[in-house]
C-alpha positions as CSV (number, residue, x, y, z in Angstrom):
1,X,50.9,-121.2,-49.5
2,X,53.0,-124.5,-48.7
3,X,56.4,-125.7,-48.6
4,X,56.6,-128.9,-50.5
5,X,59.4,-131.4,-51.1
6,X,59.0,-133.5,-54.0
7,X,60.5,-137.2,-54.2
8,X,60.1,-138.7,-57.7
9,X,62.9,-140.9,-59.9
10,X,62.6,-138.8,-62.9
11,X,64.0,-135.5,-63.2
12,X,61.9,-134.2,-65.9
13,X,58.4,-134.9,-63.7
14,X,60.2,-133.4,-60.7
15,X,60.9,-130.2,-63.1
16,X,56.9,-130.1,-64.3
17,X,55.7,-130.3,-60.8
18,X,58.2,-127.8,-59.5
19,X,56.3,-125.5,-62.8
20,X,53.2,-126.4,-61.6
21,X,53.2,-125.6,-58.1
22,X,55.1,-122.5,-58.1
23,X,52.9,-120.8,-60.4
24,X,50.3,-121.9,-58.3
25,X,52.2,-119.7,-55.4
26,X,53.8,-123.2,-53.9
27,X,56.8,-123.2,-52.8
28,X,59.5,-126.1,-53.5
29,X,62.3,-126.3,-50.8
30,X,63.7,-129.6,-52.0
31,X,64.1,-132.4,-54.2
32,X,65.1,-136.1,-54.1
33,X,65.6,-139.2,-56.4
34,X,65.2,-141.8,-53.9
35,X,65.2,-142.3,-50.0
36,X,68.2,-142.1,-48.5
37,X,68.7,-138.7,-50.0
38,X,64.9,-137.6,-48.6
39,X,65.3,-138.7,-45.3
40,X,68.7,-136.7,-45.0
41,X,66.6,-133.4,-46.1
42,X,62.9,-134.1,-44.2
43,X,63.9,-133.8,-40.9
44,X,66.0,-130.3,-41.6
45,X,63.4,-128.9,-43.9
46,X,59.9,-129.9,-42.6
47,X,58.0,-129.5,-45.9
48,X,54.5,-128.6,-45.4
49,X,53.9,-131.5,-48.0
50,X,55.5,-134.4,-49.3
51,X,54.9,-135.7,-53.3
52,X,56.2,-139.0,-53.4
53,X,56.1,-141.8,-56.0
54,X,55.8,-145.3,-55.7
55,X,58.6,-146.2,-57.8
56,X,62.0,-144.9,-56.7
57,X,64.1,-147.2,-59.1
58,X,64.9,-150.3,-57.4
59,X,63.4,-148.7,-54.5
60,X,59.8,-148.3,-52.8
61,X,57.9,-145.2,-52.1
62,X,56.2,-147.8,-49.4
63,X,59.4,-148.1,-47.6
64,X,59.9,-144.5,-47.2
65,X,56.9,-144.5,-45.6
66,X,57.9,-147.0,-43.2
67,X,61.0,-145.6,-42.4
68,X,59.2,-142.2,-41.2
69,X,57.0,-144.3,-39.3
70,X,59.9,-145.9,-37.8
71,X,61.1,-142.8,-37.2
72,X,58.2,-140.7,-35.8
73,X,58.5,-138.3,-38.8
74,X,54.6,-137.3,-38.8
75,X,54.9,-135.9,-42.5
76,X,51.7,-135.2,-44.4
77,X,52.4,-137.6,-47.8
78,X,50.7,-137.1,-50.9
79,X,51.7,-140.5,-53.1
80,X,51.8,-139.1,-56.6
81,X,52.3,-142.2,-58.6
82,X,51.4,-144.4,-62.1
83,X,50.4,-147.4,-59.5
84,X,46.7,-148.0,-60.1
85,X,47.2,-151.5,-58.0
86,X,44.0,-151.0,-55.0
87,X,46.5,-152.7,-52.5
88,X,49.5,-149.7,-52.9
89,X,46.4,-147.4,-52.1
90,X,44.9,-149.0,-49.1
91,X,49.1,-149.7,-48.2
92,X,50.1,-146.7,-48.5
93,X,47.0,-145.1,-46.0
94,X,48.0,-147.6,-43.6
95,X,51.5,-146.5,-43.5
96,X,50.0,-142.5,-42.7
97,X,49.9,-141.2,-46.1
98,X,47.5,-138.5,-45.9
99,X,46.4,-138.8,-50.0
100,X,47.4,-140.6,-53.3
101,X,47.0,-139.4,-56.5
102,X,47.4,-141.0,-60.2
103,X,49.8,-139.0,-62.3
104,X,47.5,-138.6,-65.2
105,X,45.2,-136.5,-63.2
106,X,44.9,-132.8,-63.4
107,X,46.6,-130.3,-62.3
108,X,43.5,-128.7,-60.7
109,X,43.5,-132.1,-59.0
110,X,46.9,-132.3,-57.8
111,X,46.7,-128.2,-56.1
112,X,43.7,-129.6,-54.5
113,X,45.0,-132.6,-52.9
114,X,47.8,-130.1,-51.6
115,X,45.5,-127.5,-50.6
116,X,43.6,-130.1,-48.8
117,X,46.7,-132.2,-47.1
118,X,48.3,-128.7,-46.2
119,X,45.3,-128.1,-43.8
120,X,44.9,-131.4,-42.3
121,X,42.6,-133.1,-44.2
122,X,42.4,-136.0,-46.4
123,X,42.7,-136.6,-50.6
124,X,41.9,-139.4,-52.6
125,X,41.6,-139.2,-56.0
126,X,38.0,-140.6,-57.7
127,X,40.3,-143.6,-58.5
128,X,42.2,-144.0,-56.1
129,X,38.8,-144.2,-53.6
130,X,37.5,-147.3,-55.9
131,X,40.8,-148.9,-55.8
132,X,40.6,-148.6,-52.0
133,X,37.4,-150.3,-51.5
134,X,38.6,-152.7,-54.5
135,X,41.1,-153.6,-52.0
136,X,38.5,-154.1,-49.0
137,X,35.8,-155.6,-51.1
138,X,38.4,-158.3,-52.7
139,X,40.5,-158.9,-49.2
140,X,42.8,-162.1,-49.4
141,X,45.9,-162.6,-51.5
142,X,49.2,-162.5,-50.6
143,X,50.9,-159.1,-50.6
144,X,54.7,-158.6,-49.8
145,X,54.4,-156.4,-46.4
146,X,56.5,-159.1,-45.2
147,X,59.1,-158.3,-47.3
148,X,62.3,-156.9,-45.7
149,X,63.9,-153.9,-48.2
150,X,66.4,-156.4,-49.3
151,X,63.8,-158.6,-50.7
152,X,62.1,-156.3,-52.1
153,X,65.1,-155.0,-54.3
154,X,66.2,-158.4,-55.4
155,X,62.7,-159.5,-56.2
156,X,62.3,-156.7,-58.6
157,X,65.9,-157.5,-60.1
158,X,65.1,-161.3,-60.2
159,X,61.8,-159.8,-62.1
160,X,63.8,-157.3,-64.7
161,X,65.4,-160.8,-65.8
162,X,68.9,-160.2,-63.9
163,X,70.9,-163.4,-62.8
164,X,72.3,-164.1,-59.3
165,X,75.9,-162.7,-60.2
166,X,74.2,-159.9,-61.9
167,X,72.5,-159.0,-58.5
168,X,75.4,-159.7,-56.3
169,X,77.5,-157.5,-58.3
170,X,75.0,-154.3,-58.0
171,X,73.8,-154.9,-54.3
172,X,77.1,-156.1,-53.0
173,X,76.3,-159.4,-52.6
174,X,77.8,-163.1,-53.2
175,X,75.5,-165.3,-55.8
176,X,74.5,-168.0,-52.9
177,X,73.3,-165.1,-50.8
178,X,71.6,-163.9,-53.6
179,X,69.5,-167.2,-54.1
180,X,68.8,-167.7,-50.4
181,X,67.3,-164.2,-50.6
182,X,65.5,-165.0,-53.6
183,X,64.1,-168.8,-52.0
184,X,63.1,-167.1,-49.4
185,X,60.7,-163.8,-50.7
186,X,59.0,-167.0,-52.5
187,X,58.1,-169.0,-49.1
188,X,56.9,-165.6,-48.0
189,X,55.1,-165.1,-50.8
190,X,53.8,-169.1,-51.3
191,X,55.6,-168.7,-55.0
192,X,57.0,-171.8,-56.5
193,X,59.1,-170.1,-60.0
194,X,60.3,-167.5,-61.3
195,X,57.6,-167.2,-63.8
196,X,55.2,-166.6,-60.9
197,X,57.5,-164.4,-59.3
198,X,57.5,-162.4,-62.5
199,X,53.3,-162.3,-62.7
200,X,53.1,-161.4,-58.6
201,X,56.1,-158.3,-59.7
202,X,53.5,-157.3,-62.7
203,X,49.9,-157.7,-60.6
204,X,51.6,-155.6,-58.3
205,X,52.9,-152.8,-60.4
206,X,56.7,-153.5,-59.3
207,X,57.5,-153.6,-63.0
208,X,55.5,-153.5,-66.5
209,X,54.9,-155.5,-69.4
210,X,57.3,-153.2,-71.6
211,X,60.3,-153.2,-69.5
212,X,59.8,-157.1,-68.8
């Protein structure tokens, strides 16, 4: 059976998976929140398999994914997430994730997709398939791959409604840094207000209608 580390913001889905894939015979070596605390574990444990969401608070699954890139961590990734956006699936493959699953499939699904990435192979949900060739068959539109980390945190703030000070204050920051930051995701992203900034955050899953 496999070794699998779990990376997922929310405590209580960590705890259901761990349920789940231990009865199954799995075996979970280790847990994290967010990135910086899974990279500092990867390396040392080398999980047969990785569960990772999407959304690590103000933080990206994608840019985990990166970063092992960047690293020459050749994990086998299984995204486990709520995105059903077709560009987070065709992203995610591009950045070596070996499957991606919805978190409203079944459990029979998900010791599949780990059964199947464990040996080498390949998962995508029924979904997430269609939402891949969505992706291909659509093409076009602007995406925010050219977003440095930084940018990516404060456009998600800037979309959760917080001001400038608000921002500096949690990342650090002065306000004027803040709003060159934020003037500049929108020329990357050819956005011209906030309330487009707001509808790109929302096409792309970055944050819902409820918590807007």
């Amino acid at each position: 059976m496999s070794r699998i580390y779990l990376i997922d913001d929310h405590a209580i889905m960590r705890d259901g998976l761990r349920v789940v894939l231990e009865v199954a015979g799995h075996e979970v070596i280790g847990e994290a929140a967010g990135p910086t605390p899974a990279l500092a574990d990867l390396g040392r444990l080398d999980p047969d398999v990785v569960l990772l969401d999407l959304r690590l608070g103000q933080r990206s699954g994608l840019e985990l994914l990166a970063e092992l890139n960047k690293r020459g961590m050749a994990l086998r990734v299984i995204v486990l997430t709520m995105s059903d956006q077709p560009r987070h699936v065709t992203e995610a493959l591009r950045l070596g994730a070996r499957g991606y699953l919805l978190k409203g499939s079944a459990s029979s699904e998900l010791l599949q997709a780990v059964e199947t990435v464990a040996a080498g192979g390949r998962f995508l949900s029924p979904q997430a398939a269609e939402f891949a060739a969505s992706a291909l068959t659509e093409g076009g539109g602007t995406d925010g791959e050219a977003l440095s980390p930084r940018e990516r945190q404060i456009l998600l703030l800037v979309a959760q409604g917080a001001t400038s000070s608000a921002i500096g204050e949690a990342l650090h920051l002065s306000p004027k840094s803040v709003d060159t930051y934020r003037s500049r995701l929108m020329k990357k992203l050819g956005l011209n207000d906030i309330a487009g900034l707001v509808k790109w955050a929302l096409r792309e899953g970055m944050i819902s209608l409820d918590e807007h």
